[in-house]
N, C-alpha and C positions, 0 to 999 in steps of 0.2 A: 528478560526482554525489556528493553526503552519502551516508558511509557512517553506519549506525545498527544498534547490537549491541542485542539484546534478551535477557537469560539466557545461557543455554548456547547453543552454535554448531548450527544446525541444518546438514545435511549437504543436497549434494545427490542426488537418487535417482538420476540417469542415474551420474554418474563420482563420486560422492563427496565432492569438495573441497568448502569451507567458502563458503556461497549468502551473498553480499553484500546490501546492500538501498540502495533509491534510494525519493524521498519519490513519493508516490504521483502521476500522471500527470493526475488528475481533479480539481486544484484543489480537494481537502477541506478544512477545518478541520481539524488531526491525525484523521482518517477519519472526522468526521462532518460533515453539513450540518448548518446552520439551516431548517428547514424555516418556520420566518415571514418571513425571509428573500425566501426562493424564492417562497412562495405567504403571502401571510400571512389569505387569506381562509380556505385548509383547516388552517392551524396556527395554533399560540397562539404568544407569545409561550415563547422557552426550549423549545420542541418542536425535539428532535435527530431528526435521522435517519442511520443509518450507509453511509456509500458503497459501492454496488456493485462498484467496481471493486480496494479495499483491503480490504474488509470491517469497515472501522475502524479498520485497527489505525497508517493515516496512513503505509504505506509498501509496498514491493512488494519480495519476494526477488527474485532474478535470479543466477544460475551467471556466474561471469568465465568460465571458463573453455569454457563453450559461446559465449559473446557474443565470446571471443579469435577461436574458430574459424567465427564466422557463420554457425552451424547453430540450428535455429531446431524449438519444440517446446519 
């Protein structure tokens, strides 16, 4: 998976070590749909809408070190 650094290193809350990120699972545009796209009779043209499952930001954190251990949470 693409690792992808944003700023400063966000920590993980359970153990601490430094949360990786992988591109978002839900097929986004970098976190947003096209919503004329999807539906073009309820959107305009250039109408975004931001992905539920990333929030926009087009990637998801995830702890290695809980995913080393296949504990899940």
């Amino acid at each position: 998976m693409p690792e992808q650094t944003t700023g400063a290193a966000k920590l993980c809350p359970k153990c601490g070590c430094e949360l990786e990120y992988a591109d978002c699972w839900n097929i986004c545009d970098e976190g947003y749909f096209d919503g004329y796209e999807e539906d073009p009779l309820w959107y305009g043209p250039g109408d975004m809408y931001a992905c539920d499952v990333c929030e926009g930001t087009g990637y998801l954190p995830y702890c290695p070190s809980y995913e080393m251990r296949g504990e899940d949470d």
